[in-house]
C-alpha atoms as one frame of an Amber mdcrd trajectory, in Angstrom:
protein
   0.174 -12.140  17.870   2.826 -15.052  16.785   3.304 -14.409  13.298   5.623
 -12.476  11.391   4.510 -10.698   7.981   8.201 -10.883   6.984   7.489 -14.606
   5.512   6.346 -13.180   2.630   9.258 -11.113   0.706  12.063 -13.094   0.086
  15.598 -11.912   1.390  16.983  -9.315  -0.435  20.718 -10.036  -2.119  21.608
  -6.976  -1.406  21.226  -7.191   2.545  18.865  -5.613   4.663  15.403  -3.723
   4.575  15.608   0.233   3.363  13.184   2.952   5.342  10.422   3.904   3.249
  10.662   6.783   1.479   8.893   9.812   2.505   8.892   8.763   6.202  11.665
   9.307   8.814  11.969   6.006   9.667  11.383   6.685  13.820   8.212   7.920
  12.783   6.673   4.799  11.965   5.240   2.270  14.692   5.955   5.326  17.312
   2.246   5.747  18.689   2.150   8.870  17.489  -0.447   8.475  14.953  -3.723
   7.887  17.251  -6.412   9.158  16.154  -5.320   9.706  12.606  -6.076   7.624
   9.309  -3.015   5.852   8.431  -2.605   5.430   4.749  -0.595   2.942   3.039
   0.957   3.226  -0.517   2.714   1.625  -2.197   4.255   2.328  -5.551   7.777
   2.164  -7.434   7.194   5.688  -8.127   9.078   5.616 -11.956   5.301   6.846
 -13.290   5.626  10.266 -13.369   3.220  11.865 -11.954   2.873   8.750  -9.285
  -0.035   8.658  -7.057   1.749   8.249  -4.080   3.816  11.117  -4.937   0.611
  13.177  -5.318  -1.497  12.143  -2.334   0.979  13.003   0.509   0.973  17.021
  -0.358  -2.648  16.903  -0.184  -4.076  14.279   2.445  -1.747  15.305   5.147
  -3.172  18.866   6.199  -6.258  16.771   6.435  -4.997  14.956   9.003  -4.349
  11.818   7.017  -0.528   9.831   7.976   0.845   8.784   4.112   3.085   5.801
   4.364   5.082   5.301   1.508   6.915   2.381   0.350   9.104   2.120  -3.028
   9.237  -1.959  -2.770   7.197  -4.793  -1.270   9.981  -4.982   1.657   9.170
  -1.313   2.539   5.781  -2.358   2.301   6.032  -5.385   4.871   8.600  -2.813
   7.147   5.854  -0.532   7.921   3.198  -2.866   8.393   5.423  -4.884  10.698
   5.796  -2.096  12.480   2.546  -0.474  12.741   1.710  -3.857  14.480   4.548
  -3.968  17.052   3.002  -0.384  17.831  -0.393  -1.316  17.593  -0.840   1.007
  15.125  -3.655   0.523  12.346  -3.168   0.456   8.218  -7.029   1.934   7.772
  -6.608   2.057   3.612  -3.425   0.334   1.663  -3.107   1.764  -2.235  -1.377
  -0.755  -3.821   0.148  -0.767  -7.297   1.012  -4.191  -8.172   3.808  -3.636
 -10.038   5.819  -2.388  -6.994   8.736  -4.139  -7.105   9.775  -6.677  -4.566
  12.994  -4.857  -3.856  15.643  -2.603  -5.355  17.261  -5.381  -7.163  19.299
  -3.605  -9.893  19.367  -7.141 -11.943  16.923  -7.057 -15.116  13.538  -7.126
 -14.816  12.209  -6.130 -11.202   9.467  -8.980  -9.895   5.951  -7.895  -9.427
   5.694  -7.038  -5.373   2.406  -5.603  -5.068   0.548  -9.638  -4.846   2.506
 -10.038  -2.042   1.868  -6.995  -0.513  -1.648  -7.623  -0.718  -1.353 -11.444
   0.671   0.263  -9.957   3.580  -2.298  -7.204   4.049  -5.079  -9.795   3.943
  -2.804 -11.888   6.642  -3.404  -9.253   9.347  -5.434  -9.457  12.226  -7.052
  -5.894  11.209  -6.205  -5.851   7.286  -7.206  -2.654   5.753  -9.382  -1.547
   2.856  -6.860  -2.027  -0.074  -7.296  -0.527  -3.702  -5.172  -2.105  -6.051
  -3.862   0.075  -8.703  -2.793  -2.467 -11.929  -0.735  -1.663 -14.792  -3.158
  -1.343 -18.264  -3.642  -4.553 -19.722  -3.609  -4.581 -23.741  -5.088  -7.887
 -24.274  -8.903  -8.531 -22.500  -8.049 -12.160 -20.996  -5.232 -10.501 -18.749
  -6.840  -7.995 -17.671 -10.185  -9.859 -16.554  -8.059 -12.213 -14.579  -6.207
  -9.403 -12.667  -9.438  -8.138 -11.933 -10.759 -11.651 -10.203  -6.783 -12.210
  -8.458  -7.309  -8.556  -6.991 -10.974  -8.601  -5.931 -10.547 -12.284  -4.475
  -7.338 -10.587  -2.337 -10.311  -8.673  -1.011  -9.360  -5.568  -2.763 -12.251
  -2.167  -2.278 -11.582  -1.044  -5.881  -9.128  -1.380  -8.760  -8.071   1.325
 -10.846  -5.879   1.312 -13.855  -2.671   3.186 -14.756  -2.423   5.202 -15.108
  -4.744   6.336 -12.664  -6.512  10.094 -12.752  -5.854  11.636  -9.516 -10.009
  12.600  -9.207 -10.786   8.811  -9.476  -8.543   7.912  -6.383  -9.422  10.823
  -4.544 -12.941   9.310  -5.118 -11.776   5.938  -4.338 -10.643   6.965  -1.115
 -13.876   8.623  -0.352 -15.996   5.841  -1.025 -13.596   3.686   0.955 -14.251
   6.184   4.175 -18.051   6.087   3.479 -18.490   2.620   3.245 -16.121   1.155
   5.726 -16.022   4.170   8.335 -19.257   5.565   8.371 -17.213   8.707   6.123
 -15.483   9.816   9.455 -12.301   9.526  10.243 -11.105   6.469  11.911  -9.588
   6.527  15.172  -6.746   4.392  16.940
């Protein structure tokens, strides 16, 4: 394939791309995942309790690979990756307001679009629930629910999000696009 998903995230000012958190970074793109369903997520993590804090503990004896990313770079890191490996994203959890990167100036901008442009991008993109912040005012929230569903989102849940509703999320997502087994390679 001749495309990078790097195109997307604007350089950071602070120089380079951080490992996601959660994931020694030689573990990602390594091949050694086959077989198992690789999960995306992708959240700041400053909601306490954060769902991609939660899901790891529990998904993993399951079989399930959690691949978490703090920022929108992190995000396009492991995806970039899991294609030089030929590795699959099955299901991507994205909040959208992951920030782009660790910028430590003001007000952090709102990754998670871009995460989801780039998911949409890839040759195999994966079934993507977009987790939103809680609108207060109708108008806004109605129109993030048309910009996520016409990113081809699954589902969208908002925060803050019960951990029941995206443990059923998830299940749906297994049932409807994988036949509710797990994928493989």
């Amino acid at each position: 394939m001749g495309f990078t998903l790097r195109y997307l995230i604007p350089d950071s000012p602070h120089g380079g791309v951080g490992h996601a958190h959660g994931i020694p970074a030689g573990n990602v793109g390594q091949g050694s995942h086959g077989g198992r369903l690789n999960l995306l997520l992708a959240d700041s993590g400053w909601r306490t309790p954060s769902f991609a804090d939660q899901l790891p503990p529990l998904l993993a004896p399951m079989g399930v690979h959690c691949l978490l990313a703090r920022t929108a770079r992190e995000a396009t890191v492991i995806a970039e990756r899991a294609l030089a490996a030929r590795e699959r994203i099955h299901i991507a959890v994205i909040a959208v307001e992951t920030p782009v990167d660790e910028s430590k100036s003001g007000r952090a901008q709102a990754g998670g679009p871009l995460v989801l442009e780039l998911l949409r991008r890839m040759a195999a993109p994966p079934a993507t629930v977009v987790v939103r912040p809680r609108n207060p005012v109708m108008r806004d929230a109605s129109r993030s629910l048309n910009d996520a569903l016409r990113q081809g989102a699954f589902a969208v849940l908002d925060q803050p999000c019960p951990l029941e509703s995206m443990l059923e999320v998830l299940r749906r997502v297994l049932a409807r696009q994988h036949g509710g087994h797990w994928p493989v390679a």
